[in-house]
C-alpha positions as CSV (number, residue, x, y, z in Angstrom):
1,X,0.0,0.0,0.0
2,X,1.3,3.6,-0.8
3,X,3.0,5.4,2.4
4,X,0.7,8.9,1.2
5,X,-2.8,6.0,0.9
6,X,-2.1,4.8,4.4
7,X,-1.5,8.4,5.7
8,X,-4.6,9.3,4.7
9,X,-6.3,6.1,5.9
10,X,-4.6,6.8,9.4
11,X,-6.8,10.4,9.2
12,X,-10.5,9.1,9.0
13,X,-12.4,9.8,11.8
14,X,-13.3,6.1,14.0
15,X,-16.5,5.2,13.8
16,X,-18.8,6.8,16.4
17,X,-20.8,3.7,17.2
18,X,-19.4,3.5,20.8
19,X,-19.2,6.4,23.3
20,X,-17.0,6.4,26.9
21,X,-18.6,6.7,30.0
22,X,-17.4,6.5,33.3
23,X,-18.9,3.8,35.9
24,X,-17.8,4.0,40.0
25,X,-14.5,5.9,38.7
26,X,-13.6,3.6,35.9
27,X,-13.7,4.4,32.4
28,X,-15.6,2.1,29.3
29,X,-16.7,1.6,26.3
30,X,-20.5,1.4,25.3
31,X,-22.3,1.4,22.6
32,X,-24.2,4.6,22.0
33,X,-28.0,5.0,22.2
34,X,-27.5,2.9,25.2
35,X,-31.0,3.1,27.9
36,X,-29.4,2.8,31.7
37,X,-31.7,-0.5,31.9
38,X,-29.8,-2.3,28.4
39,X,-26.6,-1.0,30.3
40,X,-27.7,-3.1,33.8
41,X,-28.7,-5.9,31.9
42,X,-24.8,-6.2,30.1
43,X,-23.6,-5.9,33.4
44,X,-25.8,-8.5,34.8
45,X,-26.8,-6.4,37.8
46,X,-30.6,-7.0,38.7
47,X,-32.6,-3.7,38.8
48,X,-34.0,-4.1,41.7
49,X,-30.9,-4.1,44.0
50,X,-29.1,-1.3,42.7
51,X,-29.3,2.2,42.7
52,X,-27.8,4.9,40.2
53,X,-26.7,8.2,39.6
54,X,-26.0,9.8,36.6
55,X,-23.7,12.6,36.8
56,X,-24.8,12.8,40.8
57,X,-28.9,12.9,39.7
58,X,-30.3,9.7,40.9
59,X,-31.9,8.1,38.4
60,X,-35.8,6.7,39.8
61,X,-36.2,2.6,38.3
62,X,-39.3,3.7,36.7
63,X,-37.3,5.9,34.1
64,X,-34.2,3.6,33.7
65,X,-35.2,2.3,30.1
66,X,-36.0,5.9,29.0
67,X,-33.0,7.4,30.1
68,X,-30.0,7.5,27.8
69,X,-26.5,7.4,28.2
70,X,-24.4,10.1,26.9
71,X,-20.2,10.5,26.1
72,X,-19.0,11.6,29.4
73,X,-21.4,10.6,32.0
74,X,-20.3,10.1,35.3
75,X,-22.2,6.6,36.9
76,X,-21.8,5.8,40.4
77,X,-23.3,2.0,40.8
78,X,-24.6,1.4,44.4
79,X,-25.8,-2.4,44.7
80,X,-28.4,-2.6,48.0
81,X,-27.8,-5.4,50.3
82,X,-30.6,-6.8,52.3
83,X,-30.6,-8.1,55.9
84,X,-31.4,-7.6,59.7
């Protein structure tokens, strides 16, 4: 391949099919377009026993699948733990 062909190749924008978040202080990868409840489902957490913020707004259960991630937003995961 040309050098001046794979120079330009090296220039195209990456796809924008993914966008970074943060969750509990650690960085990933998601697709975008993502609801909060497709999100708890990849990470196998069960709705009911966690609670989250999104950029420090807690986020009611009832409005998980209509709420969208974003690039940039700042999760904090909180898993509740039952007992007496």
């Amino acid at each position: 391949m040309p050098k001046a062909f794979r120079n330009e190749l090296l220039q195209l924008p990456m796809p924008t099919n993914q966008i970074e978040i943060t969750i509990n202080g650690e960085s990933r990868h998601i697709n975008d377009d993502l609801s909060l409840e497709q999100l708890i489902q990849q990470l196998q957490l069960v709705s009911q026993q966690v609670a989250i913020e999104v950029n420090r707004q807690l986020i009611p259960r009832r409005e998980h699948a209509g709420h969208r991630l974003r690039s940039g937003d700042q999760l904090e995961v909180v898993s509740l733990a039952g007992g007496g």
